[in-house]
C-alpha positions in Angstrom: 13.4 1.7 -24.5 12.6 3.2 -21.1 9.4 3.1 -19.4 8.8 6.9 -20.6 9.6 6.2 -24.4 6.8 3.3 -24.4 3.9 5.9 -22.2 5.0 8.6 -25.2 5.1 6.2 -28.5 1.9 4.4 -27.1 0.0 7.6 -25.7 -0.1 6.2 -22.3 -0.9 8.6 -19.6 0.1 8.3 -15.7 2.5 8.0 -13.4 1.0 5.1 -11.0 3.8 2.9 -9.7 1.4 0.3 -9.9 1.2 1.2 -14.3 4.8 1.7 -14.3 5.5 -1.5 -13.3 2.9 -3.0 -15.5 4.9 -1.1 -18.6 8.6 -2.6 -17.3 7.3 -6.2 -17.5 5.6 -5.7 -20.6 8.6 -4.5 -22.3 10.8 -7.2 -20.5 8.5 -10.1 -22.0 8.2 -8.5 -25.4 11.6 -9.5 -27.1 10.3 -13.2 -26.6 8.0 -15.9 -28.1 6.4 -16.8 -24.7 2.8 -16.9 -23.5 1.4 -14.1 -21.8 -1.7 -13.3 -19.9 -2.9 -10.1 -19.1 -5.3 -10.1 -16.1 -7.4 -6.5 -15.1 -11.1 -5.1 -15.0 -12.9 -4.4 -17.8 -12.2 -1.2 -19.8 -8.5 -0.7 -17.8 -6.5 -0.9 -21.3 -5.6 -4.6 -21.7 -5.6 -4.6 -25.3 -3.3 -1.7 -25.5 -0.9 -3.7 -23.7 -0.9 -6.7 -26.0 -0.3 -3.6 -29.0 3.1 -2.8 -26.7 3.9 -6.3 -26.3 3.7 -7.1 -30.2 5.2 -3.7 -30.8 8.6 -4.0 -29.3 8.7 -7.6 -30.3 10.7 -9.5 -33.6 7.0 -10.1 -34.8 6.4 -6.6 -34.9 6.1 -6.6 -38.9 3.9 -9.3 -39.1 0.1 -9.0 -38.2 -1.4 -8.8 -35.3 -5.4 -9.5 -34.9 -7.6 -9.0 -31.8 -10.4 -11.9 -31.3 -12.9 -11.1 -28.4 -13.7 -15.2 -27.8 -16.6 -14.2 -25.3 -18.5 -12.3 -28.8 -18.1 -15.5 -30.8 -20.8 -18.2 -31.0 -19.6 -21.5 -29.5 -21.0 -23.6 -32.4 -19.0 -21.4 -35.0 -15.5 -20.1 -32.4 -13.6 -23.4 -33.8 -14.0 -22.4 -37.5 -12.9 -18.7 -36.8 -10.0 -19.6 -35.3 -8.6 -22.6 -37.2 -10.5 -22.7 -40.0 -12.7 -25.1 -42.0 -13.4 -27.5 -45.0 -15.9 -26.8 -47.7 -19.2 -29.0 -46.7 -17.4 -29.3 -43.1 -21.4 -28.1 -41.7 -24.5 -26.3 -43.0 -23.9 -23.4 -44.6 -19.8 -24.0 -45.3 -20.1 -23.5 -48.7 -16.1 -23.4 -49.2 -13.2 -23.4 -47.5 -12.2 -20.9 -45.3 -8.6 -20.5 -43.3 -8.8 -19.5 -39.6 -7.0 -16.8 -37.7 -4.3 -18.9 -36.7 -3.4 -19.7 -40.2 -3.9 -15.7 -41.3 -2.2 -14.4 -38.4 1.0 -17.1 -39.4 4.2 -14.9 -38.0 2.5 -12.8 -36.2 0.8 -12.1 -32.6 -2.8 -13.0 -32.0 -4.5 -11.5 -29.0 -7.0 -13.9 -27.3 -9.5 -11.4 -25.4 -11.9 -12.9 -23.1 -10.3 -16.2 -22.6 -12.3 -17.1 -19.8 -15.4 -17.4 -22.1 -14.0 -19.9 -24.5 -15.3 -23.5 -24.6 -13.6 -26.2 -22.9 -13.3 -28.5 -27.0 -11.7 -25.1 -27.8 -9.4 -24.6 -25.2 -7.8 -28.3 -26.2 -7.3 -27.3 -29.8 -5.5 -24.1 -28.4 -3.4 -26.0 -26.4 -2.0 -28.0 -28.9 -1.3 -24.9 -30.8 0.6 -23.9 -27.9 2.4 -26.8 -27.7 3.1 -28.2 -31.0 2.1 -25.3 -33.4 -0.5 -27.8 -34.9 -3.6 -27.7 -35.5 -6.5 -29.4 -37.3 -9.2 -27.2 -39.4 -13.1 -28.7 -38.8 -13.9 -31.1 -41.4 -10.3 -32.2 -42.2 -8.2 -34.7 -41.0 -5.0 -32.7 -42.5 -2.7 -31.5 -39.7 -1.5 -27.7 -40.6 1.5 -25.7 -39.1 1.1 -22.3 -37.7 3.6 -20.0 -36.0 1.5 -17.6 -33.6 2.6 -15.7 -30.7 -0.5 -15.8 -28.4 -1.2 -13.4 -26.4 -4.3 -14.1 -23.9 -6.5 -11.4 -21.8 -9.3 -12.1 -19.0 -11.6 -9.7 -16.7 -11.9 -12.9 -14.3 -9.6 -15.0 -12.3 -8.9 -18.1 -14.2 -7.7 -20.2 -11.6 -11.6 -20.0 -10.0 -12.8 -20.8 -13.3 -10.4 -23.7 -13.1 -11.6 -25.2 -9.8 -15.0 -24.9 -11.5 -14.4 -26.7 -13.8 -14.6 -24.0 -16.4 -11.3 -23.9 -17.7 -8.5 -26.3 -18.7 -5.8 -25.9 -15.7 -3.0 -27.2 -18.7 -3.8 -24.3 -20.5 -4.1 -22.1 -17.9 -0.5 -22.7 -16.7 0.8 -22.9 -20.1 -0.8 -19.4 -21.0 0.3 -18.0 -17.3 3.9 -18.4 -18.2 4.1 -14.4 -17.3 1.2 -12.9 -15.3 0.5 -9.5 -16.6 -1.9 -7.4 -14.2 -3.2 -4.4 -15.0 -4.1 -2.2 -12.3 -8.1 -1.0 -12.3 -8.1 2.6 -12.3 -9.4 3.4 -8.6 -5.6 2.1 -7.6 -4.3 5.0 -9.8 -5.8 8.0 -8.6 -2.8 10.1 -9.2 -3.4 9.3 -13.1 -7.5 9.8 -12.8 -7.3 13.8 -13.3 -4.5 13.7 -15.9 -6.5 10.7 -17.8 -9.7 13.6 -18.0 -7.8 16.2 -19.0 -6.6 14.3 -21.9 -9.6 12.9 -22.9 -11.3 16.1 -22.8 -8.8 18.0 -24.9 -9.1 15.5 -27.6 -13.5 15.7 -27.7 -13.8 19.4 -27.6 -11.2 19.7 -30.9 -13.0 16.9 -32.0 -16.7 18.3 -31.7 -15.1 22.2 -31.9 -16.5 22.9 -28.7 -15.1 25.3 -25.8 -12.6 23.9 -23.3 -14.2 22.2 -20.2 -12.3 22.5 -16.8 -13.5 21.0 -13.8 -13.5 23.0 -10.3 -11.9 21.8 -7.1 -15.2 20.1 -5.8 -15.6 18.1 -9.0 -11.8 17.0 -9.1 -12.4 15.9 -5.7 -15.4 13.7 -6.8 -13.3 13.0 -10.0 -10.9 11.3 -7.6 -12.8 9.8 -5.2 -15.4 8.0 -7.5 -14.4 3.9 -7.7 -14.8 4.1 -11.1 -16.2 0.3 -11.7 -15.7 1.0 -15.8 -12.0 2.1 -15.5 -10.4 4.3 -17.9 -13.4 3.3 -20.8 -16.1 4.6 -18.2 -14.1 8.2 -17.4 -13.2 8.4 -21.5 -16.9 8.3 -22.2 -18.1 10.5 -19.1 -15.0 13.0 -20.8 -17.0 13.2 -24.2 -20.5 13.4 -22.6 -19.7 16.5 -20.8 -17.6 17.9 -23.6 -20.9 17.4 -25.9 -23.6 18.5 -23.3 -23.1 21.2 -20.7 -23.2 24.6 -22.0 -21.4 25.6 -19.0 -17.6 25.2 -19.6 -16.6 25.4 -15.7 -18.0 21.6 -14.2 -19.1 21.9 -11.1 -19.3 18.9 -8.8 -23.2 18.8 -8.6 -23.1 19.0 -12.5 -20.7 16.1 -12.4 -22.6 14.1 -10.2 -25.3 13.7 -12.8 -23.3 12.1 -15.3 -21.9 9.7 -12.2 -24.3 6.6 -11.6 -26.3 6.5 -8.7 -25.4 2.9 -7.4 -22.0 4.3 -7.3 -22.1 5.8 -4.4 -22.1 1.9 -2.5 -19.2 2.1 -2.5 -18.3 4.5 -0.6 -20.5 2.9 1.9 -19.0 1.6 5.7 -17.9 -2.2 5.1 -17.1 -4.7 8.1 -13.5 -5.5 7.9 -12.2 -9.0 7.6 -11.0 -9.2 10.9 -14.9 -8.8 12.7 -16.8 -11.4 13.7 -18.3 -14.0 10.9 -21.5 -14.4 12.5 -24.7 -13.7 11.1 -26.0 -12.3 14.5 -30.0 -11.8 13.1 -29.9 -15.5 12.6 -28.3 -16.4 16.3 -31.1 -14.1 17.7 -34.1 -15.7 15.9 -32.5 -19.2 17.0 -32.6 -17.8 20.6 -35.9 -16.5 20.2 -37.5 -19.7 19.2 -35.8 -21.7 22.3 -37.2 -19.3 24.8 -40.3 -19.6 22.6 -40.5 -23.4 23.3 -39.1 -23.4 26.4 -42.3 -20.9 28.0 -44.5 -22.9 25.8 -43.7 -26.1 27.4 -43.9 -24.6 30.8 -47.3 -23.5 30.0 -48.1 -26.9 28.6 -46.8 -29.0 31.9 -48.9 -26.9 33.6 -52.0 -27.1 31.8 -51.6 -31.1 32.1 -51.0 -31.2 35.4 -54.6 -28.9 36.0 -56.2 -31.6 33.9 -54.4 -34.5 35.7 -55.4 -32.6 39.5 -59.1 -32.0 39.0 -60.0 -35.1 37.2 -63.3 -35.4 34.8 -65.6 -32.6 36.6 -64.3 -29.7 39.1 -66.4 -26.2 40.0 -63.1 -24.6 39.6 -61.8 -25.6 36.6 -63.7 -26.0 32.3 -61.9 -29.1 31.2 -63.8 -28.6 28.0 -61.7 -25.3 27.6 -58.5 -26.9 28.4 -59.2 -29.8 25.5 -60.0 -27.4 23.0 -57.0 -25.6 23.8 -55.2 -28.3 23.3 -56.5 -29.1 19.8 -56.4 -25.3 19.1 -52.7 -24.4 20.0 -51.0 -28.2 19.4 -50.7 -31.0 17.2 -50.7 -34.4 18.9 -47.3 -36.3 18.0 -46.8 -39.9 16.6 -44.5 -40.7 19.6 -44.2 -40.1 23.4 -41.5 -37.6 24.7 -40.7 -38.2 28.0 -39.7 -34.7 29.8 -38.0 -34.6 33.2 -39.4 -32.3 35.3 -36.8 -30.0 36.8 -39.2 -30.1 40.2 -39.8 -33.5 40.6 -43.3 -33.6 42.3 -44.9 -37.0 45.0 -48.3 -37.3 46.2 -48.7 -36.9 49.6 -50.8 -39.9 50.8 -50.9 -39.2 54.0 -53.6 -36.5 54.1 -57.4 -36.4 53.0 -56.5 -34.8 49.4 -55.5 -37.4 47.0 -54.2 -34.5 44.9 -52.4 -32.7 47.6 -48.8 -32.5 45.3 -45.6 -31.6 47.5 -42.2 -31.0 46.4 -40.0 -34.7 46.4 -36.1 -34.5 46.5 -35.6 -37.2 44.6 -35.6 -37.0 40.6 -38.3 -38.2 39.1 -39.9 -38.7 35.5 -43.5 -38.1 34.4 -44.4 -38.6 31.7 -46.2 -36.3 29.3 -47.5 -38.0 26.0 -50.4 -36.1 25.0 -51.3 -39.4 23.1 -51.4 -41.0 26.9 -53.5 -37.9 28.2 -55.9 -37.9 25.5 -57.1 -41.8 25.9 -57.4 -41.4 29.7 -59.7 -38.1 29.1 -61.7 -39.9 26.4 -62.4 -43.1 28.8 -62.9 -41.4 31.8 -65.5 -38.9 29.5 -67.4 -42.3 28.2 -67.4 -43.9 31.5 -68.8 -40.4 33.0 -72.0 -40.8 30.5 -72.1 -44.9 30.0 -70.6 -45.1 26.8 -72.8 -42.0 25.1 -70.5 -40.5 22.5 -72.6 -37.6 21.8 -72.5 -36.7 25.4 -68.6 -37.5 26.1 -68.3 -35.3 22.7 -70.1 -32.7 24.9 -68.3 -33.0 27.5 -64.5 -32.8 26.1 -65.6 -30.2 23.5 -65.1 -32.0 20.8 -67.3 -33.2 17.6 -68.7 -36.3 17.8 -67.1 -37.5 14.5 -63.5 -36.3 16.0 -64.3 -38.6 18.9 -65.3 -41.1 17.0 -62.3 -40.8 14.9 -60.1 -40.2 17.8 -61.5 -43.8 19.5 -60.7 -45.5 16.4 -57.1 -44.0 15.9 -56.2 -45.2 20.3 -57.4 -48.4 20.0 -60.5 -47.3 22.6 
């Protein structure tokens, strides 16, 4: 059977290459008893593969049962597939055979694989293997001859490095890779899909024929469509229900379109730009020139304190303490800073403080904690040991400087 046999007996609709191709590999793997897994979005028609797959196989009499595993409790997914004992928990008031035993001979598809539980995936992989399986509550060992058939909107092998899924199983159920293409890689098939789907909802609802203009088949086209073919089919039956006006325009389609939609069609940044997170480099810039003019201004206030002593007419050095306790907080440790103009007294003139440039390197250092005992002593020895008045005078309570003389050891 052809690839345009299977689209007509199954009511399959496009013309994709990409669908094609899906088709010729499902009807390849039919004839067989192997694994498969069928991997695509949600809503892009995985099940109806797994109906083409048991279709055109020699199970094709025998039944065929779709389990969704992610719409199954995990304390009760164990006794709907294999079955259980009477007594075997609360509320097993008799026995009661599993899917794998009903299904015996036939094709089970496994939907949402990626949401079963890890003691569930180890059952299902001795089922694989061996045909065997155990029901809950028994210790009798009962035969089963199941074609599975597995589907997932995730990838597996992710879920595997998680940790999430059994990597045995998922190579034993991979044995042929099935992907279904989502339907924004099928554009070709998008306006043939809604002309189908709204043919069937108007004889449904008896309602006039709905045609879409050129502006709404290009949005029809354009649209990402994250719900796949089950997202147009129900947007298809809205409109044939709602508008009264049988020609859709593309401002009347955009209402039925979500808004968050449109991200996509949003400018990305290719994978070949640039990796970096450039606000974060520029905030990391912006703080170093930050400290950087920050420690300029604080080498320069010391150095005022440091030239003019305890007492000058030209300079507070009240004002230049409190700064200090307003804008810093004293460290724990000394930091010794080299300055990058290395500065000598110049002894041989009257000013003690006359400061000329040196050419040799030099380091100063500039703990705070250092500063602060010299200004505190030289501020008690100013007023003989009063430390209300050397409070005064550094502009500072007398309970910090109190505290402050305990803490250096004064």
């Amino acid at each position: 059977m052809d690839v345009q046999e299977i689209k007509q007996r199954f009511g399959i609709i496009g013309s994709s290459p990409l669908l094609n191709r899906a088709i010729t590999i499902a009807s390849q793997v039919a004839p067989t008893d192997i694994s498969v897994l069928i991997t695509g979005e949600s809503g892009s028609g995985k099940e109806a593969f797994s109906h083409i797959i048991h279709q055109l196989s020699p199970r094709k009499h025998g039944p065929f049962i779709a389990v969704n595993c992610g719409a199954i409790p995990e304390g009760t997914i164990d006794s709907e597939l294999f079955g259980h004992e009477k007594g075997a928990y609360t509320g097993a008031v008799g026995e009661r055979k599993g899917y794998f035993e009903t299904v015996n001979g036939g094709t089970i598809f496994l939907d949402e694989i990626g949401e079963m539980p890890l003691g569930t995936q180890a059952r299902l992989l001795r089922v694989l293997e061996s045909g065997q399986f155990i029901r809950v509550g028994s210790s009798k060992v009962e035969k089963t001859n199941v074609r599975v058939i597995a589907a997932t909107n995730v990838d597996v092998y992710d879920a595997v490095k998680a940790g999430k899924f059994r990597e045995d199983l998922y190579y034993r159920l991979n044995t042929v890779p099935l992907r279904i293409p989502p339907l924004r890689d099928r554009k070709e098939d998008i306006y043939l899909l809604f002309r189908k789907f709204a043919s069937d909802f108007t004889d449904k609802y008896r309602t006039p024929p709905i045609q879409l203009d050129e502006g709404a088949q290009q949005v029809l086209i354009n649209y990402s469509w994250p719900g796949n073919v089950r997202q147009l089919k129900n947007m298809a039956e809205q409109l044939a229900v709602l508008e009264r006006d049988r020609t859709i325009t593309a401002q009347m389609l955009l209402n039925y379109i979500p808004a968050e939609s449109g991200r996509s069609n949003l400018p990305m940044r290719l994978d070949n730009q640039p990796k970096e997170d450039f606000s974060e480099r520029d905030l990391l810039y912006k703080v170093l020139f930050d400290m950087k003019r920050d420690m300029v201004e604080l080498k320069k206030l010391v150095a005022e304190i440091i030239e003019h002593g305890g007492v000058s007419p030209t300079y507070n050095n009240t004002q230049a303490i409190s700064q200090l306790y307003r804008d810093i907080e004293i460290p724990h440790q000394e930091t010794q800073l080299t300055i990058q103009q290395p500065v000598t007294v110049n002894n041989n003139t009257k000013d003690p403080f006359n400061i000329t440039p040196h050419d040799e390197e030099v380091e100063e250092s500039l703990s705070l904690i250092e500063k602060e005992s010299d200004l505190i002593r030289k501020a008690l020895k100013k007023h003989k040991g009063k430390r209300k008045l050397a409070a005064n005078e550094l502009g500072i309570s007398e309970r910090t400087l109190y505290r402050k003389i305990k803490e250096l050891n004064l």
